[in-house]
VEXDREN-2710 file (C-alpha; in Angstrom, 1 decimal):
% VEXDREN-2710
k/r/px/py/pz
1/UNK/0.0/0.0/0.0
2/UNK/1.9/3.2/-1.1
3/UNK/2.3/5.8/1.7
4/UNK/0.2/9.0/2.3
5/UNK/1.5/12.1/0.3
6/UNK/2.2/15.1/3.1
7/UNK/3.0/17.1/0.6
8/UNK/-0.8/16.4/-0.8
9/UNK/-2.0/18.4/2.7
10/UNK/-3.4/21.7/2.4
11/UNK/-2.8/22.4/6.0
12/UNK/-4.9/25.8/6.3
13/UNK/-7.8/23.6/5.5
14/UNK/-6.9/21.2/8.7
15/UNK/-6.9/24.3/10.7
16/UNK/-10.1/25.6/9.6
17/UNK/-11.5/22.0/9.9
18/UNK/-10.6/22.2/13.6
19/UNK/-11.6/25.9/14.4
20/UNK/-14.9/24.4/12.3
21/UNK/-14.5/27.6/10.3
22/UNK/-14.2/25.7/6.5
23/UNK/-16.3/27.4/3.7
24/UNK/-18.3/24.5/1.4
25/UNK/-15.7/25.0/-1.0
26/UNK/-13.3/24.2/1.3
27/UNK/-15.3/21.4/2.8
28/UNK/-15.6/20.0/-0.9
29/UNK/-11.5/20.0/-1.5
30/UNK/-10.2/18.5/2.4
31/UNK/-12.8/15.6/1.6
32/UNK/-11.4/14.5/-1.6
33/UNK/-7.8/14.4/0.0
34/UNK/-9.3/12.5/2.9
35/UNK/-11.3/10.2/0.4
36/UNK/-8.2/8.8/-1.7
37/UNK/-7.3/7.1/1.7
38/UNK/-9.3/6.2/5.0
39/UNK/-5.9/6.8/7.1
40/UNK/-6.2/10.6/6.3
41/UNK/-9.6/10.8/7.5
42/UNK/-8.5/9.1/10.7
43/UNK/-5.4/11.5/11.1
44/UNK/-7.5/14.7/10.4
45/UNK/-11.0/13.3/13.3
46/UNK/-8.3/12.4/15.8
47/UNK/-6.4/15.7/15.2
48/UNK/-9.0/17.7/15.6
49/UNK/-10.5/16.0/18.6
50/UNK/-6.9/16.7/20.3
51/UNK/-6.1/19.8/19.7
52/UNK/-9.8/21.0/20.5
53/UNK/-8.5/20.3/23.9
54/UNK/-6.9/23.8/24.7
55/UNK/-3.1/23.2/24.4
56/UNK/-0.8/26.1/24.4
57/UNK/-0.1/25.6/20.7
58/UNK/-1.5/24.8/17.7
59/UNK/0.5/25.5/14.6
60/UNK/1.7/23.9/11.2
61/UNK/5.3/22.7/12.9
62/UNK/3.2/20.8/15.4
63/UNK/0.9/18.9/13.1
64/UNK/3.4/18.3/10.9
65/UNK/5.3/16.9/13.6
66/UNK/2.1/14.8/14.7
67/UNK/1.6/13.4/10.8
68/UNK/5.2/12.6/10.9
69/UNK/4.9/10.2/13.6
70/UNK/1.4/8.8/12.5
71/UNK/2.8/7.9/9.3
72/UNK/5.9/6.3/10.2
73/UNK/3.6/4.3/13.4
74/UNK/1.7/3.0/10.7
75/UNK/4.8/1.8/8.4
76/UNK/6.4/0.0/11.6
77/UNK/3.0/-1.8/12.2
78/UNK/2.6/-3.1/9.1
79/UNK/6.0/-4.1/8.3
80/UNK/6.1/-6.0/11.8
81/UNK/2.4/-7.2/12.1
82/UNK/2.6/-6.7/15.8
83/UNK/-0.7/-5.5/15.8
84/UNK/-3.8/-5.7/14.3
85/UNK/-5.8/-2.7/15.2
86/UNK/-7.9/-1.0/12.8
87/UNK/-6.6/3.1/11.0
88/UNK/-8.6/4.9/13.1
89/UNK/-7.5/3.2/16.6
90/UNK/-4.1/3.6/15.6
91/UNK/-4.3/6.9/14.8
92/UNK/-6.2/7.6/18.3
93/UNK/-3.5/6.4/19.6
94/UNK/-0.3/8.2/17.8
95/UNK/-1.9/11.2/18.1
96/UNK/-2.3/10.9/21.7
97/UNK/1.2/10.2/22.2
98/UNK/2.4/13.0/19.8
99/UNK/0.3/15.1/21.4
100/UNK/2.0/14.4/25.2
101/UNK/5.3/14.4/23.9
102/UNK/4.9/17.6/22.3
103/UNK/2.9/18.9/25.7
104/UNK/5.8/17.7/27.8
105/UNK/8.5/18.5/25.6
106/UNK/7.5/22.2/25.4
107/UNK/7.1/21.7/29.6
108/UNK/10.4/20.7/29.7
109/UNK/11.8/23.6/27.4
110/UNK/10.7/25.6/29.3
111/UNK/13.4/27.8/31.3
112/UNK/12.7/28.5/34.8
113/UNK/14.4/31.4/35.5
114/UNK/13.4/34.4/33.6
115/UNK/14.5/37.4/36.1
116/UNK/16.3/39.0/33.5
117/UNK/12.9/39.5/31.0
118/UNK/10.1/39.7/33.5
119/UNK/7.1/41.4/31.7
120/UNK/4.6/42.1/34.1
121/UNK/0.7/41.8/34.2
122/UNK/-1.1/45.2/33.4
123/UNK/-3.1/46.4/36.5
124/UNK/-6.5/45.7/37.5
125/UNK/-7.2/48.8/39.2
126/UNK/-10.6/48.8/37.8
127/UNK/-12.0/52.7/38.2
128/UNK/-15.9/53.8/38.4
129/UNK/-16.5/57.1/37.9
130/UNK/-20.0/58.0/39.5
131/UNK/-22.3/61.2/38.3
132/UNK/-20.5/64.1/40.3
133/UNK/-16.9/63.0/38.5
134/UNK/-16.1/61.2/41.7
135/UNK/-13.5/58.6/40.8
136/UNK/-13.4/55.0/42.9
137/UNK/-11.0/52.4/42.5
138/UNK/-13.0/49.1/42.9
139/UNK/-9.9/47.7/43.6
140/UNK/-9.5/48.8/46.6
141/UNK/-12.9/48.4/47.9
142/UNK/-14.1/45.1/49.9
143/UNK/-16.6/43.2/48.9
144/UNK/-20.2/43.2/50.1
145/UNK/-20.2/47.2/50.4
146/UNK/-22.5/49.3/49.3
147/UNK/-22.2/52.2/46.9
148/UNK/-24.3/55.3/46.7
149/UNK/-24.8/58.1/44.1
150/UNK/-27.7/60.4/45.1
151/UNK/-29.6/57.9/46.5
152/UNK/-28.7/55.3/44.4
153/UNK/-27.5/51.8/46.0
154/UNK/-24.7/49.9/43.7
155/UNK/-23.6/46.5/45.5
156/UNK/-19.8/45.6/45.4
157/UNK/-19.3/42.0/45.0
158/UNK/-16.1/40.5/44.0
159/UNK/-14.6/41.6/41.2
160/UNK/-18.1/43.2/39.7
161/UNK/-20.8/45.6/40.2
162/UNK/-24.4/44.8/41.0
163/UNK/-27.1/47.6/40.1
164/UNK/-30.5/47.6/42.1
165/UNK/-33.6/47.6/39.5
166/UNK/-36.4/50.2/39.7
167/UNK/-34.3/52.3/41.7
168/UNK/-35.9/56.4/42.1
169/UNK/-34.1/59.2/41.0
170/UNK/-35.2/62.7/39.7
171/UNK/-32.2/62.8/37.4
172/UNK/-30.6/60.7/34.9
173/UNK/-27.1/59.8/36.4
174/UNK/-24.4/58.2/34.5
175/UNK/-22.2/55.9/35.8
176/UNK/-18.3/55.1/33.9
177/UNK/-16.5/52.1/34.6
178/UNK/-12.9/52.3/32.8
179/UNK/-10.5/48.7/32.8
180/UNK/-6.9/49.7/32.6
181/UNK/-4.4/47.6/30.6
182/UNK/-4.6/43.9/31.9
183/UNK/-8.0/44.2/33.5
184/UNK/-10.8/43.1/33.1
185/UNK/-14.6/43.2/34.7
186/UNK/-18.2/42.2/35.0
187/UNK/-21.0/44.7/36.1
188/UNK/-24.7/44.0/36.3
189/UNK/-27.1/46.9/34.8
190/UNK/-30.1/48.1/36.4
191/UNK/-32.0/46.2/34.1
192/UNK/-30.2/42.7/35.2
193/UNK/-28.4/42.4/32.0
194/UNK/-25.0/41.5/31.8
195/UNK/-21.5/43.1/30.6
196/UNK/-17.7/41.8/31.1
197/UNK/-15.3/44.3/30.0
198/UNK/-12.0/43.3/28.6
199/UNK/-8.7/44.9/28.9
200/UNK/-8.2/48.8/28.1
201/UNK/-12.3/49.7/28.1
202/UNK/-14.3/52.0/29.2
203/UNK/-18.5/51.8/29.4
204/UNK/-20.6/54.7/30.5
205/UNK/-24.1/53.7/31.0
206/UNK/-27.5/55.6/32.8
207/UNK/-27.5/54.2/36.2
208/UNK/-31.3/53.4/35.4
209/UNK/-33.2/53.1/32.2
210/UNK/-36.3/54.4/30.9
211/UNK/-39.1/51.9/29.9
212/UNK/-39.0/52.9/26.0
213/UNK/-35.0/52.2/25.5
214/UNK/-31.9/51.6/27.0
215/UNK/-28.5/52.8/25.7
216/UNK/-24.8/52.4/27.0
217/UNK/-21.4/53.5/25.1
218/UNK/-18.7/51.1/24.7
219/UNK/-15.0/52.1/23.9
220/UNK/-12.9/48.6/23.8
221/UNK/-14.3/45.3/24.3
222/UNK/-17.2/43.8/25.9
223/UNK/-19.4/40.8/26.1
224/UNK/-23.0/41.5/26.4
225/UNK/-26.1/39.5/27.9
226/UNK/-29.3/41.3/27.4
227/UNK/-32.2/40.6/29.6
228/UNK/-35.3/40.8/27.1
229/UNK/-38.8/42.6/27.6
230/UNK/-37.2/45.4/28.9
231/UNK/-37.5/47.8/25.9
232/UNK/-34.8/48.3/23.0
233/UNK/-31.1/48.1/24.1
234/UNK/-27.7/50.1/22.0
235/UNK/-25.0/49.6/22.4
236/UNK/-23.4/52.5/20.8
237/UNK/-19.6/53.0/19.8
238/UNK/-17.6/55.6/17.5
239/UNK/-18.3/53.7/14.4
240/UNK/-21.4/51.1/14.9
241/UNK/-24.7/51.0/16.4
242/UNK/-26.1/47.6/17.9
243/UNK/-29.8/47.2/18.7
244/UNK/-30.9/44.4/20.2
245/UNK/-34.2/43.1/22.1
246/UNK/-32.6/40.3/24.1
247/UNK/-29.0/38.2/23.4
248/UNK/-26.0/37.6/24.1
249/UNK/-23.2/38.9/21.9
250/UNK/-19.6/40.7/21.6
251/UNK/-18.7/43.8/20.5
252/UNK/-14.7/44.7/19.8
253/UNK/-14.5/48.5/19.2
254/UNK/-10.5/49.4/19.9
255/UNK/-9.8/52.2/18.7
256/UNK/-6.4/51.0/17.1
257/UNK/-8.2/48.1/15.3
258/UNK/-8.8/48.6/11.8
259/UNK/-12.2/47.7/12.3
260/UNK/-15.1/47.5/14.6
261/UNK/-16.6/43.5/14.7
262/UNK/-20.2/42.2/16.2
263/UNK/-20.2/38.6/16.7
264/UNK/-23.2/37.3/17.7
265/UNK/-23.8/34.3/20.1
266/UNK/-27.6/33.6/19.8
267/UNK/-30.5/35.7/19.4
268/UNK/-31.1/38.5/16.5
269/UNK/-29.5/42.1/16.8
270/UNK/-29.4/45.2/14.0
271/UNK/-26.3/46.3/13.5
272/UNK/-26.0/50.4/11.5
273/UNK/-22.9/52.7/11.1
274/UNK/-23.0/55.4/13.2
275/UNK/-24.6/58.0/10.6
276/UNK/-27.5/54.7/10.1
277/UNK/-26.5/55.0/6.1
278/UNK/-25.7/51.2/5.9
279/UNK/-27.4/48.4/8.2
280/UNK/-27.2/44.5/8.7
281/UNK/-29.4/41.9/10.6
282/UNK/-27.3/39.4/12.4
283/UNK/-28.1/35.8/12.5
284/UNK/-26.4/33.6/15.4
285/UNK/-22.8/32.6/14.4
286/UNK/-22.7/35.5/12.1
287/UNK/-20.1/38.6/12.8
288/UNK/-20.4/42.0/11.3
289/UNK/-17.5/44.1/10.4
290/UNK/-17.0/47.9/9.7
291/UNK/-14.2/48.6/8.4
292/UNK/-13.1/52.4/9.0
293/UNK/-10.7/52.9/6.2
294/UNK/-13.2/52.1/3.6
295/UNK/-16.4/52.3/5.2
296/UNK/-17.8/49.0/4.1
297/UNK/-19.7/46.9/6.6
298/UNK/-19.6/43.3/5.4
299/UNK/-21.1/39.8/7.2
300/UNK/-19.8/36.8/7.6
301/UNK/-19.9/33.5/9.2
302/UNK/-17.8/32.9/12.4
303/UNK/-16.6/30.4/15.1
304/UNK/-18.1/32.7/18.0
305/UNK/-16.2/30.2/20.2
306/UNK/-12.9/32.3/18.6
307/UNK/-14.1/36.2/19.4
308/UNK/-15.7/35.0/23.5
309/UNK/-12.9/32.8/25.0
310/UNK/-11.7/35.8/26.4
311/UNK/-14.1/35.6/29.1
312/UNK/-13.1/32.5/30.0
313/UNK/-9.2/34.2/30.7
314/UNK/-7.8/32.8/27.0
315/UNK/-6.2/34.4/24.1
316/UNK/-7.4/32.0/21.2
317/UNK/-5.3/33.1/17.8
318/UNK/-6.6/31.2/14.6
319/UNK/-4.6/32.4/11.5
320/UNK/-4.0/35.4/13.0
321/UNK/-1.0/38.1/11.7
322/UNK/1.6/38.3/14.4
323/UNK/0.5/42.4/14.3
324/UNK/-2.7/41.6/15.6
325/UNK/-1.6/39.3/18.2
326/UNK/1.0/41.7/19.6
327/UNK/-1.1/44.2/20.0
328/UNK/-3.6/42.0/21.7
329/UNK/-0.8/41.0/24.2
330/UNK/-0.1/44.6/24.4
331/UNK/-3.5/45.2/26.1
332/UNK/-2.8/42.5/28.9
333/UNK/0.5/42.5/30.0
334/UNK/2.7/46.4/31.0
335/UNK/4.8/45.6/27.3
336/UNK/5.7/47.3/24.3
337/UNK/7.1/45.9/21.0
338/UNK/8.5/46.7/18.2
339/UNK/9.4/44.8/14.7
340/UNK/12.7/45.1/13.2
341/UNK/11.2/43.2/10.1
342/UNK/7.8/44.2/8.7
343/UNK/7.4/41.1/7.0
344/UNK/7.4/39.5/10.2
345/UNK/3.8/41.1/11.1
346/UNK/1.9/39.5/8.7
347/UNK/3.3/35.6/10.1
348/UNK/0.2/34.0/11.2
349/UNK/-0.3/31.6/14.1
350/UNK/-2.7/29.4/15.9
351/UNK/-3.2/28.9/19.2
352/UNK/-5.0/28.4/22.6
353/UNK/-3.2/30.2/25.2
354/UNK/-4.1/30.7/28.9
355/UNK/-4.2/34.9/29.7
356/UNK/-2.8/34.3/33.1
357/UNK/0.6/33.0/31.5
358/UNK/3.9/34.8/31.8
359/UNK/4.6/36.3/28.6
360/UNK/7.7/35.3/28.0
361/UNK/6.5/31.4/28.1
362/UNK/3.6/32.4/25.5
363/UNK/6.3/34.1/22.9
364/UNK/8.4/30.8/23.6
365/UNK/5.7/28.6/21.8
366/UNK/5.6/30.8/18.6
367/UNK/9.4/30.7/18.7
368/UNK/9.3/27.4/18.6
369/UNK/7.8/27.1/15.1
370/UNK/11.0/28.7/13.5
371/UNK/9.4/31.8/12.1
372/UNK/10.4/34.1/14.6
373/UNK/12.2/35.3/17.6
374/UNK/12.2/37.6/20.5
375/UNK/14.6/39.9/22.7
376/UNK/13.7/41.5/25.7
377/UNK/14.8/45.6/26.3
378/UNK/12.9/46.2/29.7
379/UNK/9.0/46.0/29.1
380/UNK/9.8/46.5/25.1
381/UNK/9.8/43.1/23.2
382/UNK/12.1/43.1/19.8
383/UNK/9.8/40.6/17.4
384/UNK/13.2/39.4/14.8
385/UNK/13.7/36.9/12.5
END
């Protein structure tokens, strides 16, 4: 039986297949490879049930490295007739060992001490900024205390903000919470929905809403869960407006992103530019994107898995420019960086990557692929061939 071509593998399409991102076309092309031989159907099911299991890494090198060793497995067993398991038992079972021995080989790579390139966390010194331009560090504050604006109760639990409903007030106070670099927090509304801010964000929001429509302002990222029949909720940022009745969905409006993305969970929410000239209607799984250079706002079909993990405290990268991913890191941990290459930015990586990790073991892994490499000046990381 002649051997499985590698050279045959389009591995993009193996990666999509796993994210569960592959167009039809796409579908169409990774089944034909997978039909000339029911050993690459096996490698691709087990791969993707692996690596679906968040490892640190997930990149060409180490699938490569994994169809390596399932190949050569299956010449040895054939040649010796040791065993007589069936392709897709065999190929449970390579990839499970690849899959440790790359696990514990990158464990024991590892180096201990890092003193001289420590990159710290950002700070969490999450700030609310009540209606008189009072500023409060809710970092500092216990939890179980009690809040209160002109009359107006707001409950301090840990690490988040709890808003009374139906609260009285003669005046429409606004509230700001701000996340600094590395942050990251979770405030209930008035209205009992739902928000987690991410890193470097700022919401301001009317400490109670009227019966007709409620409206909050995002800068940054957030994560929202709407609690319906309450009347029409925005979400409103510099470039997109997003109505919604009741859903849960994220919005990513940085300001140095070159675009402004909806991705929504489930539910049904509107989504207009901010002059209302050009308008979607989002479907669950769908993500819309205005792009601020050229003012088009397209749809498409996403993995919302990919654009929420980060309320679960994990970067997840899937094909994604080294630019983009530096300047993600940038927002969680006190860095800068700079590339002496500019071909470097647009190297793309995968991966699954725990926030609460040291830096300097995260830009190990991509190291690791042979694409790129990193020096440490201070807090400023040097991203070289």
């Amino acid at each position: 039986m002649k051997d499985m071509n590698q050279e045959q593998i389009e591995w993009t399409l193996i990666r999509k297949q796993i994210d569960g991102c592959l167009t039809d076309e796409e579908r169409e092309c990774l089944e034909r490879w997978m039909a000339g031989d029911e050993r690459r159907r096996g490698f691709v099911e087990h791969a993707c049930l692996y690596y679906k299991r968040d490892l640190p890494m997930v990149d060409e090198t180490r699938i490569s490295e994994a169809w390596q060793h399932f190949a050569r497995s299956r010449r040895e067993k054939q040649q010796k007739r040791i065993f007589s398991l069936c392709s897709w038992s065999a190929a449970a079972v390579v990839i499970l060992v690849v899959g440790i021995w790359v696990w514990l080989s990158g464990e024991r790579e590892m180096p201990i001490e890092r003193s001289p390139k420590m990159i710290a966390w950002g700070s969490n010194s999450v700030r609310l900024i009540i209606s008189d331009g009072t500023e409060i560090n809710l970092t500092s504050k216990e939890p179980g205390q009690t809040i209160i604006d002109k009359g107006v109760n707001i409950q301090l639990n840990k690490e988040s903000l709890f808003y009374e409903e139906n609260q009285l007030t003669r005046d429409t106070l606004y509230h700001m919470v701000e996340v600094p670099r590395g942050g990251e927090y979770h405030l209930t509304l008035s209205d009992g929905s739902g928000v987690w801010l991410n890193a470097e964000s700022r919401l301001t929001y009317p400490v109670t809403f009227g019966t007709s429509e409620r409206r909050v302002r995002l800068e940054g990222e957030a994560y929202f869960e709407v609690e319906p029949g309450k009347g029409r909720f925005v979400v409103e940022t510099g470039d997109m407006n997003v109505r919604v009745l009741g859903t849960a969905f994220n919005v990513n409006a940085y300001k140095n992103e070159a675009a402004t993305r909806t991705t929504l969970v489930h539910g049904k929410v509107e989504v207009l530019t901010a002059k209302d000239d050009l308008q979607k209607i989002l479907a669950p799984g769908e993500q819309a994107i205005f792009d601020r250079e050229s003012g088009r706002l397209d749809v498409k079909q996403v993995n919302t898995d990919l654009y929420t993990r980060w309320i679960k405290g994990q970067f997840v990268f899937r094909d994604t420019p080294l630019r983009d991913i530096m300047r993600t890191l940038a927002r969680w941990y006190e860095m800068e960086y700079e590339f002496t290459d500019p071909e470097l930015e647009s190297l793309c990586f995968y991966g699954v990557i725990s926030r609460f990790e040291r830096v300097e073991g995260l830009l190990e892994q991509f190291e690791k692929t042979g694409k790129v490499h990193f020096e440490y000046r201070g807090n400023k990381v040097m991203v070289k061939k």
